[in-house]
N, C-alpha and C positions, 0 to 999 in steps of 0.2 A: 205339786211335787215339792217336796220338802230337801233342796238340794245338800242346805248343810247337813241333816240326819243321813243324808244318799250320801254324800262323802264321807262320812264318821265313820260308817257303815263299808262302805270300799276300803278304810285307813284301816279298819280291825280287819277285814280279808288279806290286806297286803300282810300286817303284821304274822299273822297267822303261817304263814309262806316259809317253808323250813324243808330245806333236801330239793330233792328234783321232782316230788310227785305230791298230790294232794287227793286225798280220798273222793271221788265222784259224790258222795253225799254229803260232804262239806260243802261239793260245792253244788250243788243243787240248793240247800238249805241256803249258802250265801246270795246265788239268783233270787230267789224267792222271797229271801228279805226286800231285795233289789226293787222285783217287781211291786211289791207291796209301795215300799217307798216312792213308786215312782207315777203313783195315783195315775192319773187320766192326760199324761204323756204320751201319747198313742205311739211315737218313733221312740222311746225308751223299753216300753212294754214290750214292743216287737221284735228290738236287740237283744232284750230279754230271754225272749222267749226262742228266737232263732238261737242263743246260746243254749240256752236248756234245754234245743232241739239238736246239736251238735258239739256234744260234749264227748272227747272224745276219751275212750275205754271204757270198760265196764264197772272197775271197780276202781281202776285212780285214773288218773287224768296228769298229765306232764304242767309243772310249775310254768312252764314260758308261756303254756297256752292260757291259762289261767290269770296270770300276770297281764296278759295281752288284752285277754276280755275284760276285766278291769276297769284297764288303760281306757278300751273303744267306750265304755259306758260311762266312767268319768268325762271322756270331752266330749259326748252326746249330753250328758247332763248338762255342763257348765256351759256349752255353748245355747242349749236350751233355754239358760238362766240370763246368760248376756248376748241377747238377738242383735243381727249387724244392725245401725242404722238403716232408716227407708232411704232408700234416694231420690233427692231433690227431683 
């Protein structure tokens, strides 16, 4: 996984974020990037993919939910990227 391109990529979804609703195929196309970026992640793919599986409306989708999914898949990513220590 290529975490700074997975961020870059979350930072143009956020920007994008204008009114209260965002088209469902925005954001379907932004998952998608998502998952691509998020190669062989197996717990990113899955948040992924469980978003892409409950997105909600048909044709737009309310901004907080979208902001939200985001939020969960940037700190699945980053905590991805920086694993706790083993312990002693």
């Amino acid at each position: 996984m290529n975490t700074s391109l997975l961020n870059q990529s979350i930072a143009r979804a956020r920007a994008a974020v204008n009114g209260d609703f965002v088209s469902t195929a925005r954001v379907v196309d932004h998952l998608l990037d998502l998952r691509n970026l998020a190669g062989s992640d197996e717990a990113l793919v899955e948040l992924i993919d469980r978003s892409l599986a409950s997105i909600p409306g048909r044709s737009v989708a309310g901004n907080a939910w979208w902001l939200a999914t985001l939020d969960t898949i940037e700190r699945l990513a980053t905590s991805a990227d920086d694993p706790s220590p083993m312990p002693a």
